[in-house]
C-alpha positions in Angstrom: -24.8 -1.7 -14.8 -24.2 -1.8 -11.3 -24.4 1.6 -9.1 -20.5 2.0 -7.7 -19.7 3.1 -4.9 -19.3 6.7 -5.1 -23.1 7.1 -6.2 -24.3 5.7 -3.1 -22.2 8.0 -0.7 -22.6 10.8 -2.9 -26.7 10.1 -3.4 -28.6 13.7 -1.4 -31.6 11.4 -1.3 -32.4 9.1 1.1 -34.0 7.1 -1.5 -32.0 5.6 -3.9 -33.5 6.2 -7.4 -32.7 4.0 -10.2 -33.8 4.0 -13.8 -36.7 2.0 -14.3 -34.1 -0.9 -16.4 -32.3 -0.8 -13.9 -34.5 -2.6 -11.5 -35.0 -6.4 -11.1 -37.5 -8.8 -12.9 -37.7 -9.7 -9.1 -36.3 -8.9 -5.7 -32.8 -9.7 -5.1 -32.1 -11.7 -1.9 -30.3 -10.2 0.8 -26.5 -10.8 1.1 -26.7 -12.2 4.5 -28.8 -15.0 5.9 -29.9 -12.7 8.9 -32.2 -10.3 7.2 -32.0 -7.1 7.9 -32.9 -7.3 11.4 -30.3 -9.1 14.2 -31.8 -11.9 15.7 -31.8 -13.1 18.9 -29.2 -16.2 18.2 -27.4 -13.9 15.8 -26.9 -11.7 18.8 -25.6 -14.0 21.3 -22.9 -15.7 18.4 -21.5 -12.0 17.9 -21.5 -11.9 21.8 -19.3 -14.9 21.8 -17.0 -14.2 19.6 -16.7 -10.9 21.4 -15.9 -12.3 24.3 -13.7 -15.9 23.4 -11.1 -13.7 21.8 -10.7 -11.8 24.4 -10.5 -13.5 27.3 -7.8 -14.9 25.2 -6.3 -11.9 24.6 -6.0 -11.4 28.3 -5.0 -14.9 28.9 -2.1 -14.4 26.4 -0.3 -11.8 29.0 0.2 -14.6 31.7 0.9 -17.2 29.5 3.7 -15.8 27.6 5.2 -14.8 30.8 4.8 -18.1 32.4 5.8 -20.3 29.2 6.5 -18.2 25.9 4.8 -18.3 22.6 6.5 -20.2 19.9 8.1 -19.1 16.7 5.8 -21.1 14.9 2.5 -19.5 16.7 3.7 -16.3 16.4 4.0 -16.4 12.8 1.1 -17.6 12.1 -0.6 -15.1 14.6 1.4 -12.3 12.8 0.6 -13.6 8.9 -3.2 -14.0 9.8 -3.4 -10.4 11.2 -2.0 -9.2 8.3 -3.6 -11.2 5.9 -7.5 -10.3 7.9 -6.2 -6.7 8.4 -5.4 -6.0 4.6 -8.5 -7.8 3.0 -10.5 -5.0 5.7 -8.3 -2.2 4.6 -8.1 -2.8 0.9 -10.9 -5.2 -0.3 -14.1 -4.5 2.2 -12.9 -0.2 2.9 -10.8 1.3 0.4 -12.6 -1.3 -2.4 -15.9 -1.9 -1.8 -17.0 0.7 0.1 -15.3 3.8 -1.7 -14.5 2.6 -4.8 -10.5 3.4 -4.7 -9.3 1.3 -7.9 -11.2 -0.7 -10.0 -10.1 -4.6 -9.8 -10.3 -7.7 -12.5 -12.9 -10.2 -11.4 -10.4 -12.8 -9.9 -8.8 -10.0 -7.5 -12.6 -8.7 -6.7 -13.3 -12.0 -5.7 -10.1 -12.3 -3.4 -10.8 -9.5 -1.7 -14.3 -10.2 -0.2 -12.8 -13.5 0.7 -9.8 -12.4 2.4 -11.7 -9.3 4.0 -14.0 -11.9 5.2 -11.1 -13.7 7.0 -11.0 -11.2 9.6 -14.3 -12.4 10.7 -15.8 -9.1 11.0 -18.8 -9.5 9.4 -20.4 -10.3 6.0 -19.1 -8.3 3.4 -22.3 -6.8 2.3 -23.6 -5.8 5.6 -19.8 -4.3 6.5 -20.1 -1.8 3.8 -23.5 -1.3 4.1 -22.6 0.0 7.8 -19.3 2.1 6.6 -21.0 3.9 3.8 -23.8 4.9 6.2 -21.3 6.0 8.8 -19.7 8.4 5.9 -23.2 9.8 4.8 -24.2 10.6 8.4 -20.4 10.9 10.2 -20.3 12.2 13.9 -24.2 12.9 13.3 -27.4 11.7 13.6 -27.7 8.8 11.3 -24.1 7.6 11.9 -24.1 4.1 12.9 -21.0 4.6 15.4 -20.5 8.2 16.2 -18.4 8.4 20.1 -20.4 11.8 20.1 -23.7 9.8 19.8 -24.9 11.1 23.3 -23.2 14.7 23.7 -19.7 15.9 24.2 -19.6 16.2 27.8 -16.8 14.0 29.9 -19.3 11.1 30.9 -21.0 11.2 27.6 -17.8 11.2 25.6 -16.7 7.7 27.9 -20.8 6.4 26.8 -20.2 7.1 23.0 -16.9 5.5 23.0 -18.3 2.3 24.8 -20.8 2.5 21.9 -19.0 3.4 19.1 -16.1 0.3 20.2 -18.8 -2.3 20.2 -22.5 -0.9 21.7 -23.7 0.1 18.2 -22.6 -4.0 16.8 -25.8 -5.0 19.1 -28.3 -2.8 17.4 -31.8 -4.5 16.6 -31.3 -2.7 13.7 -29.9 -3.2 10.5 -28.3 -0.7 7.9 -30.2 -1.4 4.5 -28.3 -3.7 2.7 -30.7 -2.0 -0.4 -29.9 1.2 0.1 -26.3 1.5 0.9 -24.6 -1.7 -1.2 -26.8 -2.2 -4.0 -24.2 -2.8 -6.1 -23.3 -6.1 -4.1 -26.0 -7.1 -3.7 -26.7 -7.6 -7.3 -23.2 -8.9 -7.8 -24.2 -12.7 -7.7 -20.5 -14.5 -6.5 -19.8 -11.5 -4.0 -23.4 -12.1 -2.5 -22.7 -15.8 -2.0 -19.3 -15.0 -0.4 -21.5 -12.5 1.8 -24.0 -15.3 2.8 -21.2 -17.6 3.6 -19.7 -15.9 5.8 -20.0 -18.7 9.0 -17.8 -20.8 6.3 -15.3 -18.1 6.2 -15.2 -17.7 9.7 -14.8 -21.7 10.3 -11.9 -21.3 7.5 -10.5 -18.7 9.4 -10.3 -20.0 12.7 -8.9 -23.4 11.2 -6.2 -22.7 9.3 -3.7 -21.2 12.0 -4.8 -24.8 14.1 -3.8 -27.6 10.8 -1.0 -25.7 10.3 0.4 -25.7 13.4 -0.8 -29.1 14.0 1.2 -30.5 10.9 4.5 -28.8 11.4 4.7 -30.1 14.5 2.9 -33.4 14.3 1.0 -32.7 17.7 -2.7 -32.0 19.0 -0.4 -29.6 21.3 0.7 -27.7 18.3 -2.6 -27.5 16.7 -4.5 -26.3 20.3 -1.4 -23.8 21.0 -1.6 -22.4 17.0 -5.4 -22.0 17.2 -5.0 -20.3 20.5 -2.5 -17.4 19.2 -3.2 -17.9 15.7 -6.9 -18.0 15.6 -8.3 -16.3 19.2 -5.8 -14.0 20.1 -5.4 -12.9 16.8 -9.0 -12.5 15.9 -9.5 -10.3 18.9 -6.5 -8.0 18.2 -7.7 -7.3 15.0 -11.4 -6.8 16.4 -10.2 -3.9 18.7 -7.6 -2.3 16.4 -10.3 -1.8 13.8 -12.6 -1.0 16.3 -10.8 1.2 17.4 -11.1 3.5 13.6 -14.4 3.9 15.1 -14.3 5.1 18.2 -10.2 6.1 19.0 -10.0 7.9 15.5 -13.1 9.7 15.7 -12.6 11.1 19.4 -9.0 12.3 19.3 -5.9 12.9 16.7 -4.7 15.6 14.8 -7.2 17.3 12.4 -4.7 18.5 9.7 -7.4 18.9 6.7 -11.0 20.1 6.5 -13.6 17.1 7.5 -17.3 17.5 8.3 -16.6 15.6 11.2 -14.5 14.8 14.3 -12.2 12.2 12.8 -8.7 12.2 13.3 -5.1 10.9 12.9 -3.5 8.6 15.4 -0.2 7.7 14.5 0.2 4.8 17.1 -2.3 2.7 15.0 -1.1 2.9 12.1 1.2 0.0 11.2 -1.4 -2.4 13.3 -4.2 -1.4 11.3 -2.3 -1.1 8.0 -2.9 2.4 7.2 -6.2 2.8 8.1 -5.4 5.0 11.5 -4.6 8.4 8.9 -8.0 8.8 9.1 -8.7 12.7 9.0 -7.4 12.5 4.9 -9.9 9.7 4.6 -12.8 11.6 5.7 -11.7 14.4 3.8 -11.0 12.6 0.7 -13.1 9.3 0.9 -12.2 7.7 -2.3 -8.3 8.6 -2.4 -6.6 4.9 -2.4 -3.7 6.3 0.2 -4.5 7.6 3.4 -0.9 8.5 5.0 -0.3 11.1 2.8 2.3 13.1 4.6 6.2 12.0 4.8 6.4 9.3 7.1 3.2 8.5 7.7 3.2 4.2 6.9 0.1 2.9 5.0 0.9 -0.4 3.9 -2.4 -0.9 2.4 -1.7 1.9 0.0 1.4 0.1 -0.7 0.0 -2.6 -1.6 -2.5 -1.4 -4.0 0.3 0.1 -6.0 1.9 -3.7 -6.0 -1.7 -5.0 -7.7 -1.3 -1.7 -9.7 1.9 -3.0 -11.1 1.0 -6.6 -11.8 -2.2 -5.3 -13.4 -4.6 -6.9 -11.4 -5.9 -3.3 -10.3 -6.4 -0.4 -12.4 -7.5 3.0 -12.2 -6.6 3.8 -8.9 -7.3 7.0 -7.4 -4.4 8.3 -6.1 -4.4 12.2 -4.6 -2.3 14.3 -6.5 -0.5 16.9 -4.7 -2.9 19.5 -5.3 -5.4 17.7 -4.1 -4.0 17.3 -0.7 -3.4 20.6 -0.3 -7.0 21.6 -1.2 -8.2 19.9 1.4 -5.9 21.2 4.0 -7.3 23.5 6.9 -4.2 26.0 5.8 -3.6 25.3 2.0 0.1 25.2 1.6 1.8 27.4 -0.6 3.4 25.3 -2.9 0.3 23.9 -3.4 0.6 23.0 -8.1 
């Protein structure tokens, strides 16, 4: 039996300790080709595809003035961010990291491929990173804290810098052993972990042949892959970036977290829920993270839709009580 995620956020050690059946006949290979160290080359790809996207992002201002985007590349920019944005939200966070619902193998599957559409990392190694940031949040330990060099004005504007993107350029690795055992043993979600240049070249195509075959044109494929694969990519970079180091610096603080995270409600339809991110720090696993009235979190809502067609089962969501437990001031009407 594989450990799930709750046992590896919820572990006190720093060791994991498993029964000695538990263990392999022999060691497991890592999820992602790179080790557990960033390399050199590894370094200088995430650079570019750091930068690319947004020098297209800030390219896409002048153009659309100048000329206008297309229906057609706008669609396809729009259904790619949400398609990227959701398999983050639901399949690599509220899935594989916390263990929100359980899925049946074909959905399980989806969602590390989708997730890995966004092109923000291998699935492994990006829960590997987001359970470590929850055992160590806005401490030492945590991956991407913005209070990771003091809470002073200048040192705030540092840890922000580093918490955005700084911390992505780290030497070092979050043990893929320690923090996602689970995937790792899982043999078809490692090989969707190790192929994640694949999913990225699938990615980044897609929005391009489209476009190029509804319009019959190398113009339509080179305008398609422009808003549909660049700009896209790099508005989804910075939005979820932004969990890291927006949420965790400012926002209301409605419930009782052992951290600085907050809720901004400006992010919340562009990063599909995942901006109501007080509740998720104080309630990890809960499968819904706009809790309050009016607070959107289509991921949620689309959890309940795989609930429905049974795909997903056993989905934690927070019963009123719950919520209030959790709140700072426990409301009164709290069952």
């Amino acid at each position: 039996m594989t450990t799930s995620p709750p046992d590896v956020l919820d572990s006190s050690s720093d060791t994991q300790k498993k029964p000695a059946s538990d263990a392999p006949d022999s060691p497991v290979a890592l999820a992602t080709l790179g080790g557990e160290k960033r390399r050199s080359a590894e370094q200088v790809a995430l650079l570019a595809f750091i930068v690319v996207p947004f020098l297209a992002l800030l390219a896409a201002v002048p153009l659309t003035w100048g000329w206008g985007v297309s229906w057609l590349d706008l669609g396809l920019m729009t259904a790619m961010y949400f398609i990227g944005c959701h398999g983050i939200t639901i399949g690599f966070h509220r899935y594989f990291t916390h263990g929100s619902f359980k899925a049946k193998r074909p959905l399980r599957i989806a969602l590390a491929v989708l997730g890995s559409l966004a092109v923000e990392g291998p699935v492994v190694r990006w829960v590997a990173d987001h359970r470590k940031h929850h055992k160590f949040s806005d401490a030492e330990g945590d991956p991407h804290s913005p209070w990771r060099y003091g809470e002073t004005v200048p040192a705030l504007m540092k840890g922000l810098w580093w918490a955005h993107v700084g911390w992505m350029f780290d030497e070092e690795q979050t043990s893929q052993q320690k923090y996602a055992p689970d995937l790792v043993k899982d043999p078809a979600i490692r090989a969707i972990s190790r192929q994640f240049v694949l999913w990225t070249t699938v990615s980044l195509l897609i929005p391009a042949v489209i476009g190029g075959l509804v319009t019959m044109s190398w113009q339509g494929a080179l305008t398609a892959f422009f808003w549909g694969s660049l700009v896209r990519v790099a508005l989804l970079h910075h939005v979820t970036w932004s969990i890291n180091s927006i949420c965790h610096a400012v926002g209301k603080r409605p419930f009782k977290s052992r951290d600085k995270s907050g809720n901004v409600w400006w992010l919340a339809i562009l990063s599909c829920g995942e901006s109501w991110h007080n509740l998720h720090h104080a309630d990890p696993t809960s499968a819904r993270h706009g809790v309050e009235k009016g607070q959107l979190d289509s991921s949620a809502r689309i959890i309940r839709w795989l609930e429905l067609a049974g795909w997903a089962y056993d989905v934690r969501w927070p019963a009123r009580s719950r919520i209030d437990s959790r709140r700072k001031e426990p409301s009164r009407q709290a069952a």
